[in-house]
ZADO-1210 file (C-alpha; in nm, 4 decimals, padded with zeros to 6 digits):
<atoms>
<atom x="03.5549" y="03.3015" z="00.1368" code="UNK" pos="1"/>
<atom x="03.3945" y="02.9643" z="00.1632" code="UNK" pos="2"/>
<atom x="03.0046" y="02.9199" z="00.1069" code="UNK" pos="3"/>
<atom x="02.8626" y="02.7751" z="00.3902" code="UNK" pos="4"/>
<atom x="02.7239" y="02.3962" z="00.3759" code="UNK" pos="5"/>
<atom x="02.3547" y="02.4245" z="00.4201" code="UNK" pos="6"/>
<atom x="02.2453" y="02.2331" z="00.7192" code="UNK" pos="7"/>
<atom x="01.9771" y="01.9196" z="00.7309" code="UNK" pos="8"/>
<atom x="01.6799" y="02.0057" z="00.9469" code="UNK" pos="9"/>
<atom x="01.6913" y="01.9067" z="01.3207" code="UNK" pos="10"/>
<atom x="01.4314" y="01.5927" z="01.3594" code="UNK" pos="11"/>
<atom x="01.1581" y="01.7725" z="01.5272" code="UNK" pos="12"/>
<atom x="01.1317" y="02.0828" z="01.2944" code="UNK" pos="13"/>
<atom x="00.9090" y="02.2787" z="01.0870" code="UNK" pos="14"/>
<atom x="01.1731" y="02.2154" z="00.7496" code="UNK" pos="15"/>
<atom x="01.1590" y="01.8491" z="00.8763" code="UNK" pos="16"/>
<atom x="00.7877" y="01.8354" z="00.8839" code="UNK" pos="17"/>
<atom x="00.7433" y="01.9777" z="00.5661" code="UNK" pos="18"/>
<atom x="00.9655" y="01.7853" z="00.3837" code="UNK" pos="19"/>
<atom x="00.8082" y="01.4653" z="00.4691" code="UNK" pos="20"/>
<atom x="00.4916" y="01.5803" z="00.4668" code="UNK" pos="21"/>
<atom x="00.5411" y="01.6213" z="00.0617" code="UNK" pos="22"/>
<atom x="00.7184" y="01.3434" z="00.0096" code="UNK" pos="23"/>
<atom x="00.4191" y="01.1492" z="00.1255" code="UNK" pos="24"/>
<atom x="00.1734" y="01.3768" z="-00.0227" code="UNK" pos="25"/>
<atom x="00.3612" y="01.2517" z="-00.3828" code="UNK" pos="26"/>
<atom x="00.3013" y="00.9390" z="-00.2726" code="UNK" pos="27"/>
<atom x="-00.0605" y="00.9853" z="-00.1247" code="UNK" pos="28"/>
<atom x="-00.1302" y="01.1493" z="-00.4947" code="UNK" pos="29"/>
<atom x="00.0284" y="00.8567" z="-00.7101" code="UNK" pos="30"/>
<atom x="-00.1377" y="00.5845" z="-00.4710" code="UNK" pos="31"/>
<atom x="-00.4797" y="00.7574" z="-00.5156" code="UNK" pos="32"/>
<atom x="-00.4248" y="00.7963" z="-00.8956" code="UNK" pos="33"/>
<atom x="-00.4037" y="00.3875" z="-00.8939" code="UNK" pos="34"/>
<atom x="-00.7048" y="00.3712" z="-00.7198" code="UNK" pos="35"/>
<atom x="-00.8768" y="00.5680" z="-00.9791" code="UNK" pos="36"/>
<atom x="-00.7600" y="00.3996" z="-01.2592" code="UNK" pos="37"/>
<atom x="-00.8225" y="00.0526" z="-01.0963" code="UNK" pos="38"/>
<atom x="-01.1812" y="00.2112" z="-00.9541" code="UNK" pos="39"/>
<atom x="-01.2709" y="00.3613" z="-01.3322" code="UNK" pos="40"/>
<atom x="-01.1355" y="00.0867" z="-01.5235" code="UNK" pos="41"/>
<atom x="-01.3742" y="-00.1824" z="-01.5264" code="UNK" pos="42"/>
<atom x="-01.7177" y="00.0552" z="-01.6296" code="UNK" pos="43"/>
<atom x="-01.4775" y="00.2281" z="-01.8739" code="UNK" pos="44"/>
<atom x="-01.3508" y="-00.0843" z="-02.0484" code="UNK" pos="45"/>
<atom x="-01.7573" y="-00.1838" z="-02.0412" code="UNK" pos="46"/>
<atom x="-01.8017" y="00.0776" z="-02.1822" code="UNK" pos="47"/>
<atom x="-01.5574" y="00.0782" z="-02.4876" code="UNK" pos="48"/>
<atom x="-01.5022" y="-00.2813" z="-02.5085" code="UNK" pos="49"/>
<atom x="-01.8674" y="-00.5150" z="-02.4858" code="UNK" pos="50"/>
<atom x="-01.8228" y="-00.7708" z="-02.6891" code="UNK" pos="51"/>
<atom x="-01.4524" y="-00.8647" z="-02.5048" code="UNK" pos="52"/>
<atom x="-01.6083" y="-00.7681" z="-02.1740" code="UNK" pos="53"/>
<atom x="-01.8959" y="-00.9983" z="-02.2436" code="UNK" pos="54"/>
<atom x="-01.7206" y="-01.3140" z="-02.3387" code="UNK" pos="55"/>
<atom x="-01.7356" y="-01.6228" z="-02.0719" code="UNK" pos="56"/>
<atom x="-01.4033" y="-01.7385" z="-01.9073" code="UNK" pos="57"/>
<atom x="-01.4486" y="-01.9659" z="-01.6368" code="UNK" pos="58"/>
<atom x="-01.7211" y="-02.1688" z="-01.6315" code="UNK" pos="59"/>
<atom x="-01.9569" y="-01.9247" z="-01.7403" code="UNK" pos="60"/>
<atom x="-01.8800" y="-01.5743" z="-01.5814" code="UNK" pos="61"/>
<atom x="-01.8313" y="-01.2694" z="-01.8069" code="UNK" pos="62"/>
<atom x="-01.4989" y="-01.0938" z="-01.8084" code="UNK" pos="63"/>
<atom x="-01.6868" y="-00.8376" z="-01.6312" code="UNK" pos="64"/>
<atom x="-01.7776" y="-01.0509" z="-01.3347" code="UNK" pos="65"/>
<atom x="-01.4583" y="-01.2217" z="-01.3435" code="UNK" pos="66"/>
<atom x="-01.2326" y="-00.8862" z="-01.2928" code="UNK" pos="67"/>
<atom x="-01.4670" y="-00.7187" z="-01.0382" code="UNK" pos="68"/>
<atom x="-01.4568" y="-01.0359" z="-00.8846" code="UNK" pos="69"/>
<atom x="-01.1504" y="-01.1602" z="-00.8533" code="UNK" pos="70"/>
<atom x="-00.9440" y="-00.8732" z="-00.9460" code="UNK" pos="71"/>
<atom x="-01.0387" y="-00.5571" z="-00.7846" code="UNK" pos="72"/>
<atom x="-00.9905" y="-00.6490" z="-00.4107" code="UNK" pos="73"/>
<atom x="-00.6701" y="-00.7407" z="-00.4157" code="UNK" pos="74"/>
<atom x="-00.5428" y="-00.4964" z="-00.6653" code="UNK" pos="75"/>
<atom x="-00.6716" y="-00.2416" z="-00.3847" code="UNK" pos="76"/>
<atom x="-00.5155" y="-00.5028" z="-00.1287" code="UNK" pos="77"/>
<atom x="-00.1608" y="-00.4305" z="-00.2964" code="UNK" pos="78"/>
<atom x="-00.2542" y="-00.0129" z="-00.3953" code="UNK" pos="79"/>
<atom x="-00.2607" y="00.0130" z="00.0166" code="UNK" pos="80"/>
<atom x="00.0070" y="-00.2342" z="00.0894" code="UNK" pos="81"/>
<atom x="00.2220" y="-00.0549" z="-00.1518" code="UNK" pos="82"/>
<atom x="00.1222" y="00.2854" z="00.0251" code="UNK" pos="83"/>
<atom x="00.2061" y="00.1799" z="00.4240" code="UNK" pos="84"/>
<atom x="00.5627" y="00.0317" z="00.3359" code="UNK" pos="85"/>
<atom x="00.6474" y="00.3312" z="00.1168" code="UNK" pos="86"/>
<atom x="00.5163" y="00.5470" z="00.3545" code="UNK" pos="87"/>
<atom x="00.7336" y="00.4124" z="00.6438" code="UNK" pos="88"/>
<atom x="01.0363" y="00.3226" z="00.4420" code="UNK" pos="89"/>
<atom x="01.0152" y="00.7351" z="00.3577" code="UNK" pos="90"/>
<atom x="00.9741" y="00.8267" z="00.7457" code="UNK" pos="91"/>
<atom x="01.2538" y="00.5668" z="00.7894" code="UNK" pos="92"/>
<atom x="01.4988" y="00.7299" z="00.5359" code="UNK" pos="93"/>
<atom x="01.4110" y="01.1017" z="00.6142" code="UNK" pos="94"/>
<atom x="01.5444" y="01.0581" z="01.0239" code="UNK" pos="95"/>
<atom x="01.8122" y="00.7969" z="00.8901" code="UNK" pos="96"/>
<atom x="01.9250" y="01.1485" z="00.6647" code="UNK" pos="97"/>
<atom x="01.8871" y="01.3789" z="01.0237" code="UNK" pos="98"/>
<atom x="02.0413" y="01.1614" z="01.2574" code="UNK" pos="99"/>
<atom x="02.3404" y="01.0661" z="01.0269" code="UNK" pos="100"/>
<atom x="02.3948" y="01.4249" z="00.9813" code="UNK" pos="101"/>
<atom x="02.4540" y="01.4351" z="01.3513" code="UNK" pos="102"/>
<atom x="02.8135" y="01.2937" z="01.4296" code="UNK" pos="103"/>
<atom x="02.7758" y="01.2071" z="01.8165" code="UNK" pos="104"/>
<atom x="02.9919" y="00.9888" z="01.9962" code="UNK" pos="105"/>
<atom x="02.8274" y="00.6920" z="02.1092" code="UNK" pos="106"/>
<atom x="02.7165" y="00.5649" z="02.4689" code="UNK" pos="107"/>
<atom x="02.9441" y="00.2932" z="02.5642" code="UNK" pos="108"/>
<atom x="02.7118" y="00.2147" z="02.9090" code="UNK" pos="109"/>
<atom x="02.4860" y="-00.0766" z="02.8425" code="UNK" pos="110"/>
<atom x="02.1281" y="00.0343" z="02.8904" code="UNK" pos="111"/>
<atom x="01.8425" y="-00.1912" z="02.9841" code="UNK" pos="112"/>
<atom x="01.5105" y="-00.0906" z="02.8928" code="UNK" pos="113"/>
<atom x="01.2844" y="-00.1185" z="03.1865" code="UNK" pos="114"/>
<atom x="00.9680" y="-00.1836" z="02.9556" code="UNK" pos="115"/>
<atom x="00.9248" y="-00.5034" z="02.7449" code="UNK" pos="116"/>
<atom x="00.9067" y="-00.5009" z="02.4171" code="UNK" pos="117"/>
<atom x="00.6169" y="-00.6807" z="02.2509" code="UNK" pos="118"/>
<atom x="00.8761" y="-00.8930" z="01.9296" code="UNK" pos="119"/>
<atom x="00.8132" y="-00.6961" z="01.6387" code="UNK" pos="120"/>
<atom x="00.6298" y="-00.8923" z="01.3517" code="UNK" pos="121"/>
<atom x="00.7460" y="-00.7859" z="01.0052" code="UNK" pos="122"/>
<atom x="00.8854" y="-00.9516" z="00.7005" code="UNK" pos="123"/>
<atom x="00.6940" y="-01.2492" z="00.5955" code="UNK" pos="124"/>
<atom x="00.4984" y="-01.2731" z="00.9014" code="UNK" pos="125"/>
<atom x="00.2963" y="-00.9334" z="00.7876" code="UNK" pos="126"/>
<atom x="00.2382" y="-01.0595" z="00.4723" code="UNK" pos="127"/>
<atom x="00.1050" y="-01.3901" z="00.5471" code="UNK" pos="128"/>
<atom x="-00.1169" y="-01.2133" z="00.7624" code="UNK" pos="129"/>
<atom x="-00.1711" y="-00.9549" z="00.4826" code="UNK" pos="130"/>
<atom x="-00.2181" y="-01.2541" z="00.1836" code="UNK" pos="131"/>
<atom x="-00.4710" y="-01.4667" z="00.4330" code="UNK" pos="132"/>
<atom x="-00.6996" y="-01.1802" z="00.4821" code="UNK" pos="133"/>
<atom x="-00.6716" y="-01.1012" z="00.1219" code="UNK" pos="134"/>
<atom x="-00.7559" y="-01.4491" z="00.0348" code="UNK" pos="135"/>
<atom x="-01.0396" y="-01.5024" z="00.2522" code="UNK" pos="136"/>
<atom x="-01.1615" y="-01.1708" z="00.1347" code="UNK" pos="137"/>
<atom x="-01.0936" y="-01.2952" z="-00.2586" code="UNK" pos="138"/>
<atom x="-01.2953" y="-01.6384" z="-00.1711" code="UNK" pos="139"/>
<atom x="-01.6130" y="-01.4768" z="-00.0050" code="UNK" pos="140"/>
<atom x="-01.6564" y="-01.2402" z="-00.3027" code="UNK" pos="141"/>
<atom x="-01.6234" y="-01.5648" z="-00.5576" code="UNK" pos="142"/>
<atom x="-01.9017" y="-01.7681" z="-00.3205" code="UNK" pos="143"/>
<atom x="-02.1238" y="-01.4570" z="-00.3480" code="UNK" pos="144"/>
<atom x="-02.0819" y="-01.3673" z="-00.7200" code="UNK" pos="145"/>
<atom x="-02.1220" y="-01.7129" z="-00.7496" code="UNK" pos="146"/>
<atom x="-02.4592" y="-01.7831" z="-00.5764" code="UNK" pos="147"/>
<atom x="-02.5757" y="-01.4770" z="-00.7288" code="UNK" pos="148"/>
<atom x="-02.4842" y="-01.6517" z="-01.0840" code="UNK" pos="149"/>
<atom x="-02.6995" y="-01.9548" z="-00.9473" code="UNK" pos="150"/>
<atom x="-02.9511" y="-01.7389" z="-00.8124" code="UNK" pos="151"/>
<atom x="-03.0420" y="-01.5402" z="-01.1541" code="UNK" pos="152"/>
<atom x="-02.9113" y="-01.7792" z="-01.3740" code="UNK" pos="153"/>
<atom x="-02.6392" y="-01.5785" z="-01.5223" code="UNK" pos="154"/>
</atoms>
């Protein structure tokens, strides 16, 4: 008697749902688990490393000042970045799984869609847009650390 092949869920069901829903919830948990580490890491390496964290790279700023500066902003710039393409590459695959599992004959009629599309930007496009606002973001903390350096004369 042959065992019966389970079947994928349909695309707009409960098993569907679910399934997605915790592949994204692993992903939700190992995204925030970066931000924690990235988040903790600079008052815990204060903490258990002074004298490195207090030595002068740049032109004067402390290592401190220098990672919190310049590093933690974009390493939460690419923790997010990282999370949104996952996220949708997962959505992508899950109905890529359903709908291939569905063998349908296709529609040989040519179909035009009576509402424009707006042109999809992805690819580089997204991430220049992505890396500029990251930059200017990176800059305007290093102008502010910066005058506050000048300010107190650290």
């Amino acid at each position: 008697m042959p065992t019966p092949t389970p079947e994928k869920p349909d695309l707009h069901s409960e098993e569907f749902l679910h399934s997605l829903m915790r592949k994204q919830l692993k992903l939700s948990i190992a995204c925030a688990l970066a931000f924690l580490v990235v988040l903790l890491g600079l008052p815990l390496a204060n903490y258990f490393f002074p004298e490195q964290m207090a030595t002068r790279v740049l032109g004067g700023f402390t290592l401190t000042w220098f990672l919190l500066g310049i590093g933690f902003f974009p390493a939460v710039w690419c923790i997010a970045f990282y999370f949104i393409r996952r996220s949708i590459k997962l959505e992508e695959e899950e109905v890529a799984e359903v709908m291939g599992e569905k063998h349908q004959t296709p529609n040989t009629k040519t179909q035009t869609n009576p509402k424009p599309q707006a042109p999809k930007c992805g690819g580089w496009v997204s991430f220049l847009v992505f890396g500029i606002w990251s930059f200017l973001g990176v800059w305007c903390l290093v102008f502010g650390v910066f005058s506050t350096c000048l300010v107190f004369g650290v």
